[in-house]
N, C-alpha and C positions, 0 to 999 in steps of 0.2 A: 359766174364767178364761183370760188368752191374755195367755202372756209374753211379753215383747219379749227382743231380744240383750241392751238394758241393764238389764231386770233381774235377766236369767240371769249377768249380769256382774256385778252386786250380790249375786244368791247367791252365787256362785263366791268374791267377796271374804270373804262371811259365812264361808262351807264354811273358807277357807284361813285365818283369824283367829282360829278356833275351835276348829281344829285345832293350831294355835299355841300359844293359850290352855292347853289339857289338855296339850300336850306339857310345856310351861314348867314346869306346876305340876307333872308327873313329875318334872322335873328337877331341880325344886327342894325336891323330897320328898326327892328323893334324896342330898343332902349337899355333891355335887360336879357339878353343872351341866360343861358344854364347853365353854358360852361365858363361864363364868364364874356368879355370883351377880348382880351388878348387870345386866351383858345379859342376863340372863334373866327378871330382875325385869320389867325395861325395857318387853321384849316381852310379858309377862303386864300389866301395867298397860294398853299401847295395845290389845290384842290386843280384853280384855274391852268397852268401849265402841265398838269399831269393828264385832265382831261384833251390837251393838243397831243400831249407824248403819245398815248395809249392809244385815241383815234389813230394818229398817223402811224402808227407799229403795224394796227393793226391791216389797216390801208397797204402799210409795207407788204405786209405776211402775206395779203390775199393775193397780191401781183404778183410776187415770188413764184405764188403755187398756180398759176393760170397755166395750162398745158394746151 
C-alpha cells in the first residue's frame, strides 16, 4: 500500500483525536477534570467520531491511490 501526505494527515488527525478521547475519559474518571466536566465531556463526544472519520478517509485515500 502506498500512503500519500493526505492520508498520513488523516492518521495523524486519527492518532491526535484518540488520544484525546482516552485522555478525556481519564479525566473524567477522575472527579475533577482541568478544563472542567462539560469541556471535557465536549472533547470526548467529538473526539470519538472524528477518530472513525479520519481513520476511514484515511483508509479511503490509501485504496484510491493503489496502482
Amino acid at each position: 500500500m502506498i500512503m500519500t501526505p493526505k492520508s498520513g494527515l488523516f492518521l495523524a488527525g486519527c492518532c491526535i483525536t484518540a488520544i484525546a478521547g482516552v485522555g478525556s475519559v481519564f479525566e473524567l474518571s477522575s472527579g475533577q477534570p482541568d478544563l472542567g466536566m462539560q469541556t471535557t465531556a465536549i472533547i470526548l463526544a467529538l473526539s470519538i467520531p472524528l477518530t472513525g472519520l479520519f481513520f476511514f478517509a484515511a483508509v479511503r485515500d490509501t485504496k484510491a491511490n493503489i496502482k
